[in-house]
Steps between C-alpha positions, in 0.01 A plus 500: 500500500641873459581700738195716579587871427333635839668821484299545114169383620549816759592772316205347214228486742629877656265680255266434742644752729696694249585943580089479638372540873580216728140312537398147668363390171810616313712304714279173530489509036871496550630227760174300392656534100851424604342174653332389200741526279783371713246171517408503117864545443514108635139370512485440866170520548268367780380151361402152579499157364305195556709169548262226539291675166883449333536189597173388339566661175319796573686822568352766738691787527373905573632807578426609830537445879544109544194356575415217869373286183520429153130674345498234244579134701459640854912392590662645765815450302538839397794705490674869418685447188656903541553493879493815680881429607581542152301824440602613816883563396407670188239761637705544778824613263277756259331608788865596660585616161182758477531637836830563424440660152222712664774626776758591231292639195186659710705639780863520406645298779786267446329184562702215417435127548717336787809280419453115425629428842296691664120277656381793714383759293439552108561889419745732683442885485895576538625248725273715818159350371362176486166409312382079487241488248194229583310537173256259267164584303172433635351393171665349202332473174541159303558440155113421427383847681443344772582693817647278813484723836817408705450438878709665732706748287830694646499517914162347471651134535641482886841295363553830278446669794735275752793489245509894473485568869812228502676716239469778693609370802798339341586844352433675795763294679778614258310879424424697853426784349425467135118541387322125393193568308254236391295568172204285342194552269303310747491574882261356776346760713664402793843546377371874345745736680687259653851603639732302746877487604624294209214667235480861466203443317266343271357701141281402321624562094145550354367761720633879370491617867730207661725542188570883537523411893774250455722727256479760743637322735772322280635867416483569858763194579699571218 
């Protein structure tokens, strides 16, 4: 498979946004484009096949969120053909890659994404700022039109949640002073305004207000 030109589908989907006011619905067309194409780019889309319909000649296979049975025989042997493990690493690196575009282009900051070595963190604002992006679509549209809703996009899923709040302890341990920021396109109302000793804070990346409210304080560290 080529290598999937993340840094492209940004700056393609960015007309979105482009020189106009900052707006929630601006920002959702864009991250929610970057998505889609990054999973178009390698057809990962939510879908489900039927193994006891294969193995009687029959094949049963849809689009969609995988079924408890097969519609057709009524088998519990069902399975995900695209997981969400392998979607999950491709969202997660155009979703890095648009937050970072958006930093650069919209606001002029010199966003850059971390070394290889580094597990903690994906975009440093000059080595002062950290920013782990926790990012994947909500809905994903399928090759027949179909739409498949996602469950548990971003910070919604609580092992999303649990492996950024390790991050930012482990950088915390090695960064006393240093800003960690947290940004997704999905956040649970609970975690809205959240701040704690290891995570400066939480933003969500579609909403105008939280976006001018992070930058702010980004210039303010730097």
């Amino acid at each position: 498979m080529p290598p999937i030109p993340y840094d492209a589908i940004a700056r393609d989907n960015y007309f979105h946004i482009g020189n106009r006011e900052l707006t929630n619905g601006r920002l959702q067309n864009y991250f929610n484009g970057c998505f889609q194409q990054a999973i178009d780019a390698v057809a990962c889309y939510p879908a489900w096949a039927c193994v006891a319909c294969i193995g009687g000649g029959a094949t049963t296979a849809e689009f969609g969120n995988m079924p408890r049975h097969c519609p057709v025989c009524e088998s519990r042997q069902v399975f995900e053909i695209a997981t969400f493990q392998g979607r999950a690493s491709i969202v997660g690196k155009v979703f890095e890659s648009a937050v970072r575009y958006l930093l650069t282009t919209g606001f002029e900051l010199p966003a850059v994404s971390t070394p290889g070595n580094t597990n903690t963190h994906d975009i440093e604002v000059t080595p002062k700022v950290a920013i782990e992006t926790k990012g994947s679509p909500r809905h994903v549209q399928n090759p027949d039109t179909t739409v498949t809703t996602i469950p548990r996009p971003g910070l919604e899923r609580s092992d999303t949640w649990k492996k950024a709040q390790a991050n930012a302890l482990k950088f915390r341990r090695q960064n006393k002073n240093a800003p960690f920021y947290i940004v997704s396109n999905a956040v649970p109302a609970d975690l809205v305004g959240y701040r704690s000793d290891e995570i400066t804070g939480i933003f969500n990346i579609t909403q105008a207000n939280r976006v001018n409210s992070l930058i702010a304080e980004i210039r303010a560290a730097i």
